[in-house]
N, C-alpha and C positions, 0 to 999 in steps of 0.2 A: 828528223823523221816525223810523217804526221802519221799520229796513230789514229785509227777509226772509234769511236766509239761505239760500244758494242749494241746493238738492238734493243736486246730485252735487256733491263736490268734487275738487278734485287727487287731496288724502292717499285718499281712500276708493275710487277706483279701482284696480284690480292693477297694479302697478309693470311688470309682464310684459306682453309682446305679442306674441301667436305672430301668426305670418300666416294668413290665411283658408287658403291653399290646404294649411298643413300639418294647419288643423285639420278639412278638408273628408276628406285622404287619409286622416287616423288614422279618422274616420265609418266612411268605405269598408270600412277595413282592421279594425275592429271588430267594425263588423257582415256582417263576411264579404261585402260588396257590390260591392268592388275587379272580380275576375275581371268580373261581370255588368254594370257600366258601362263597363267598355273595350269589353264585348262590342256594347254598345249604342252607344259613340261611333264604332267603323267601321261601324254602319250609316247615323249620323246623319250621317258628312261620309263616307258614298263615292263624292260626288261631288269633292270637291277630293280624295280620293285618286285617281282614278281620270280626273276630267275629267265636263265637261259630253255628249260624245257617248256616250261607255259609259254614263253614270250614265241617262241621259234611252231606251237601250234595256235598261234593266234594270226589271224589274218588281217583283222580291224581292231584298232579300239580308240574311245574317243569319249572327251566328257561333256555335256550338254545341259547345263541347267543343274549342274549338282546331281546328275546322273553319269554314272560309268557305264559305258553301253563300249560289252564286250562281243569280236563274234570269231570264233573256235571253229578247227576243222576237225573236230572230234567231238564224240557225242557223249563217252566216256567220260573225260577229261572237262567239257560243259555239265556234266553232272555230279562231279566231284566237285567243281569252283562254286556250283549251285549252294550245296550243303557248307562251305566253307568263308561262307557268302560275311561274316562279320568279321571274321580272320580277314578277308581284304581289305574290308574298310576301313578298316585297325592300319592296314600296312599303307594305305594309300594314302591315308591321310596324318597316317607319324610323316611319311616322305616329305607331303607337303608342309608338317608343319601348323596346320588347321582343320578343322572338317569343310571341306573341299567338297567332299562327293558322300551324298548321304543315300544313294542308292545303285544297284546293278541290274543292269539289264541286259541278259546272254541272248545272242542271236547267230 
């Protein structure tokens, strides 16, 4: 019988094994993309930052420069996040991890 020898083997693999997520962050941090995907992940979950009732009266949000620029279809409820305005910054930037966003802007 002729047996095949198999493709890949043990020895011809790299002995080394980084983890996906360090080598997702060196990507980021290569191609200078780091800053613009945090900026993109608190819009993508500001709902579990923030909760399903704010999240669901928000039409836009977006962050810009280390700016959080939010915009509400309520005037109520933009006037409450107003006065509440370091309580977010507290939450949005434990999420991230960093100070990310070091101001709000309701619109």
């Amino acid at each position: 019988m002729n047996k095949r020898k198999p493709r890949f083997t043990e020895s011809s693999r790299s002995q080394s094994t980084t983890p996906l997520k360090e080598v997702f962050d060196k990507y980021l941090e290569v191609y200078r993309l780091k800053e613009r995907f945090d900026e993109t992940y608190v819009t993508a979950h500001w709902e579990k930052i923030m909760g399903k009732p704010i999240a669901s009266r928000t039409v836009s949000v977006f962050v810009k420069g280390n700016v959080l620029y939010v915009q509400l279809d309520s005037a109520p409820l933009r006037e409450e996040l107003v006065r509440a305005r370091n309580k977010i910054l507290k939450l949005v930037n434990a999420e991230m991890g960093k100070d990310l966003v070091r101001d709000i802007v309701y619109f």
